[in-house]
Each structure stands twice: as structure tokens, then as C-alpha cells.
One Martini backbone bead per residue (centre of mass of N, CA, C, O) as a GRO file, in nm:
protein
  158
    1UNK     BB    1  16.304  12.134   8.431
    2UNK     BB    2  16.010  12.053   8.614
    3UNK     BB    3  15.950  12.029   8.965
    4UNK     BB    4  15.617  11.999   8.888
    5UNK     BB    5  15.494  11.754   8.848
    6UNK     BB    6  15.260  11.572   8.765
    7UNK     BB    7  15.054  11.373   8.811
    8UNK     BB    8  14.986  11.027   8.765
    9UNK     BB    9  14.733  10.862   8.603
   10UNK     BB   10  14.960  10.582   8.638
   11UNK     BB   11  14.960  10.359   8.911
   12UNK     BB   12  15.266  10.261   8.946
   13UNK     BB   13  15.277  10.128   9.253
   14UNK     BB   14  15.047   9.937   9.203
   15UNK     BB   15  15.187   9.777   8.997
   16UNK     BB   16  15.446   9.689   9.136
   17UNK     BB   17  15.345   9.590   9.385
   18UNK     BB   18  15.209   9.341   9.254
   19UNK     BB   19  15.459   9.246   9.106
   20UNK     BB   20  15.621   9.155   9.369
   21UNK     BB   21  15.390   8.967   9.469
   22UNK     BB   22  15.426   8.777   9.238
   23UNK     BB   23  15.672   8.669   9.357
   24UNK     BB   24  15.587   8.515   9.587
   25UNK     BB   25  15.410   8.343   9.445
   26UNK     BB   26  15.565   8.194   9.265
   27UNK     BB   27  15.769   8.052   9.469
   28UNK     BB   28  15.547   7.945   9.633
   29UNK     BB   29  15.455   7.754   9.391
   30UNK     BB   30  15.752   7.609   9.341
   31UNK     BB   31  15.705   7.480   9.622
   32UNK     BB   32  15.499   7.313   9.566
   33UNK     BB   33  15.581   7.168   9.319
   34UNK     BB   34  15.849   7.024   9.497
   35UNK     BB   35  15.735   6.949   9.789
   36UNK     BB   36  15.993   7.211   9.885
   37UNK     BB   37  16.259   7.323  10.016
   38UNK     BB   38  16.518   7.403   9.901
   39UNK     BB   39  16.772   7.385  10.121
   40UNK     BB   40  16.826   7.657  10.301
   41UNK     BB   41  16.531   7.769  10.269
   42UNK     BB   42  16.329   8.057  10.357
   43UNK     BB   43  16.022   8.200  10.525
   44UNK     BB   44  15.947   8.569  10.588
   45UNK     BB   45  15.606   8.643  10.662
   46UNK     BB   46  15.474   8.938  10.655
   47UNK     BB   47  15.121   9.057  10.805
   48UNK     BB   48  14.800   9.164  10.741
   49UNK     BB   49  14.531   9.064  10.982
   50UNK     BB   50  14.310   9.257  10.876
   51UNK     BB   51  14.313   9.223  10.604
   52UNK     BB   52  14.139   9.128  10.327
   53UNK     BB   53  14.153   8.759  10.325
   54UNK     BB   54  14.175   8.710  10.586
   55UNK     BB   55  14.256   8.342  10.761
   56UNK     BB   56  14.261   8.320  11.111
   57UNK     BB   57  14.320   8.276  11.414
   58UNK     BB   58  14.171   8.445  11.648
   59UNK     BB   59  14.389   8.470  11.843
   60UNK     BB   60  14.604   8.560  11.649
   61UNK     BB   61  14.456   8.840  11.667
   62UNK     BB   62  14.447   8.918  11.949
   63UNK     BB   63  14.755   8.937  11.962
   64UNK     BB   64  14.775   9.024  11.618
   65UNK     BB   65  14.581   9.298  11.509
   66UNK     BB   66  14.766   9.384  11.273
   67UNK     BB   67  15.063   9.192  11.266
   68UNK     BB   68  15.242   8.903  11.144
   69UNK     BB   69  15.517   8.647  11.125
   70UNK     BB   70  15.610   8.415  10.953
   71UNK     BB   71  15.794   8.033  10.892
   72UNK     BB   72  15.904   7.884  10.678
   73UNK     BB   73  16.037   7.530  10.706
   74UNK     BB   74  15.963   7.264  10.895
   75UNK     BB   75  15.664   7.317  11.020
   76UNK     BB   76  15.480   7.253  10.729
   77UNK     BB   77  15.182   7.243  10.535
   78UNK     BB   78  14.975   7.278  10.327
   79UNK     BB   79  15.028   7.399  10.055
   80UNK     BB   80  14.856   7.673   9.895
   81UNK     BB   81  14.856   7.828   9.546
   82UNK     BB   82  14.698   8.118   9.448
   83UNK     BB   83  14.673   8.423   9.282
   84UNK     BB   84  14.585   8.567   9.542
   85UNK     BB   85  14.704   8.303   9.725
   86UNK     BB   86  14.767   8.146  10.036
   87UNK     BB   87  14.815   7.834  10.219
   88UNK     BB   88  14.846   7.704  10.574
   89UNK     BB   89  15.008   7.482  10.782
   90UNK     BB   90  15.080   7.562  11.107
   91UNK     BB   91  15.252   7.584  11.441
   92UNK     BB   92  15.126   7.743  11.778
   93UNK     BB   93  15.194   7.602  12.027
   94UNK     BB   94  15.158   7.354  11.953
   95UNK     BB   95  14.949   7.432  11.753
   96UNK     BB   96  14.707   7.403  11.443
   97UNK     BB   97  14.722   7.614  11.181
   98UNK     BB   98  14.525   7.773  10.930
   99UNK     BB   99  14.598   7.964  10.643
  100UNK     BB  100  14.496   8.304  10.513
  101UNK     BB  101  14.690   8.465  10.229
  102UNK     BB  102  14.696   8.736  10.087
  103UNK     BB  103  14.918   8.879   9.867
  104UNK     BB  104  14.820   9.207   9.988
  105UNK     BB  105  14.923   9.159  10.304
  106UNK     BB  106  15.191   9.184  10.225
  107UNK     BB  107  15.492   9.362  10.363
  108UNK     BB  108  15.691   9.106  10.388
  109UNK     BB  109  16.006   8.918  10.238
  110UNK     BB  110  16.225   8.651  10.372
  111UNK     BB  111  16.547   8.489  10.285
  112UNK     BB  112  16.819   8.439  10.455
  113UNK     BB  113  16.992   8.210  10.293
  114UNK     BB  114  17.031   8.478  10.044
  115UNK     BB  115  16.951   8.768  10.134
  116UNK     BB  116  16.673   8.823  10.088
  117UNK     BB  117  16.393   9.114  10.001
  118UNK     BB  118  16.063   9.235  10.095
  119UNK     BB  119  15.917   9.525  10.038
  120UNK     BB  120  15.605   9.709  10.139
  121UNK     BB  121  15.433   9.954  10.118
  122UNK     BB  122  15.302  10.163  10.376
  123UNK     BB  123  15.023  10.394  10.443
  124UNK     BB  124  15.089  10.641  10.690
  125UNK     BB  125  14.778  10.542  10.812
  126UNK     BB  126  14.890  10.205  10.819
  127UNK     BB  127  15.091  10.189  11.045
  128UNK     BB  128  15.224  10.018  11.254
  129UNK     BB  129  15.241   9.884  11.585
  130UNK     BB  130  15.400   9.802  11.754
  131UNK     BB  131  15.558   9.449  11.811
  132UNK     BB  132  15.569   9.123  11.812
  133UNK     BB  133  15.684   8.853  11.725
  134UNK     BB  134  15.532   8.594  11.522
  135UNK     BB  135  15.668   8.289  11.597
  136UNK     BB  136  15.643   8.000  11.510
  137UNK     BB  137  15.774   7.660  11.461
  138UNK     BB  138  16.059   7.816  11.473
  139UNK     BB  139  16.343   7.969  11.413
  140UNK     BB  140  16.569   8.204  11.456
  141UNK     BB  141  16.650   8.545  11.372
  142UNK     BB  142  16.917   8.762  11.452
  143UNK     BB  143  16.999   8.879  11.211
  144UNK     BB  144  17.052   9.127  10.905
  145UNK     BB  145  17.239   9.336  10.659
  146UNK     BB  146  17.022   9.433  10.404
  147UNK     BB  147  17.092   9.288  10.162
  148UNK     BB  148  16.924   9.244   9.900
  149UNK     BB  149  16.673   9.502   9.951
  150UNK     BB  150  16.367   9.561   9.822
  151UNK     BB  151  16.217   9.921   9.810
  152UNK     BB  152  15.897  10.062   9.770
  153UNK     BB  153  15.873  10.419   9.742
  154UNK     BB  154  15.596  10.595   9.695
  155UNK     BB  155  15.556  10.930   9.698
  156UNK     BB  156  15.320  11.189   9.742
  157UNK     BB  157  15.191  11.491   9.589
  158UNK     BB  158  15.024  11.756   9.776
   0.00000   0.00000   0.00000
């Protein structure tokens, strides 16, 4: 067997990656049709605030101008989601904030509960800078270890 293989004509990486994203929606899809979270079942989504079709408040763009995580478990409200995105009203440092996250913006996907996640690769060009955790008014996770976690990484060749 040949180890040059062609370049893939069929665009694999985004189609897994959409897949992927899919389950998020899912998820949170049937968050919204039983009208709350199921036992002991939480959500920390990261996402990219500059991603097109995200729409946060200014403040937390200026904070978090890359990347931030925010937290579905107790303090969350209109959860609205919709084939390409959902929509959620949290509160940051008890202040209100409404929230529009494109399912393509999500980069983790984690329920503690359970000990699931979800990561989504991001483009070597594209790869975040440090930051501080963006944590709405909920619980902190102290550790994770990385069981159930599900990372899609696909090289490409140069």
C-alpha cells in the first residue's frame, strides 16, 4: 500500500465535524422539548464570540474576544434552539444577558454528569489564545478526566 494517498476529494473532516455538532443540537433540542435538564445532567459549551452568526453582549466580547464557555444547569432561561443554532438567556455577574450561538461556533461540548464531551477541531491558524474561563452564575468543575471524550482531528497533507 502506497503511503502517499491522494488528497480526499470528499471533504470528510467537515462532514464528521457537522455530525458531530449535530448531536449537540440534538441534545439540546430535547433540553428544550422537556422543558429543563434531566437529573443531574449540565452543559458547559465553548464557543467562538467572533464566529459569524454569534450574537453576545459587547462587555463579554470585549472580555472574551476569542473563546468563551458558558454553563446550562440552573440559572438559564428561552432556551430556543433551531437546526442551525440556539439561543439561551443567562445571567453574568447577575446581569441578563441573551445569547445567539451558531452550532458551527462550538468548539467543546461537555456534560459532566456523565462524564461526555465533545471537541471540535479548530484550524491551526485559528487556534485560540489563553484565556480565562468565561463562567456564567453556575457551579465550577474542579477536575475531568477525560473519559467518553470524543476529539476529531484530522491532519491535512501538505
Amino acid at each position: 500500500m502506497s503511503e502517499d494517498l491522494p488528497d480526499s476529494l470528499i471533504p470528510y473532516d467537515e462532514i464528521v465535524q457537522e455530525a458531530l455538532r449535530a448531536v449537540v443540537g440534538r441534545v439540546l433540542g430535547e433540553v428544550q422539548q422537556s422543558g429543563g435538564l434531566p437529573g443531574a445532567h449540565h452543559f458547559y459549551i465553548t464557543f467562538k464570540t467572533s464566529a459569524p452568526g454569534v450574537d453576545i453582549p459587547k462587555h463579554l466580547v470585549e472580555r472574551f474576544p476569542d473563546e468563551m464557555t458558558i454553563v446550562l444547569q440552573n440559572k438559564y432561561w428561552d432556551l430556543k434552539v433551531q437546526s442551525d443554532l440556539f439561543q439561551v438567556s443567562l445571567t453574568f455577574n447577575q446581569v441578563a444577558a441573551q445569547l445567539t450561538i451558531p452550532f458551527s461556533a462550538i468548539t467543546a461540548f461537555v456534560d459532566p454528569a456523565v462524564n461526555f464531551a465533545l471537541q471540535f477541531q479548530v484550524a491551526a491558524d485559528e487556534l485560540p489564545e489563553p484565556h480565562d474561563e468565561a463562567e456564567n452564575d453556575g457551579p465550577q468543575v474542579t477536575s475531568e478526566d477525560g473519559s467518553n471524550v470524543v476529539t476529531v482531528d484530522f491532519g491535512k497533507k501538505k
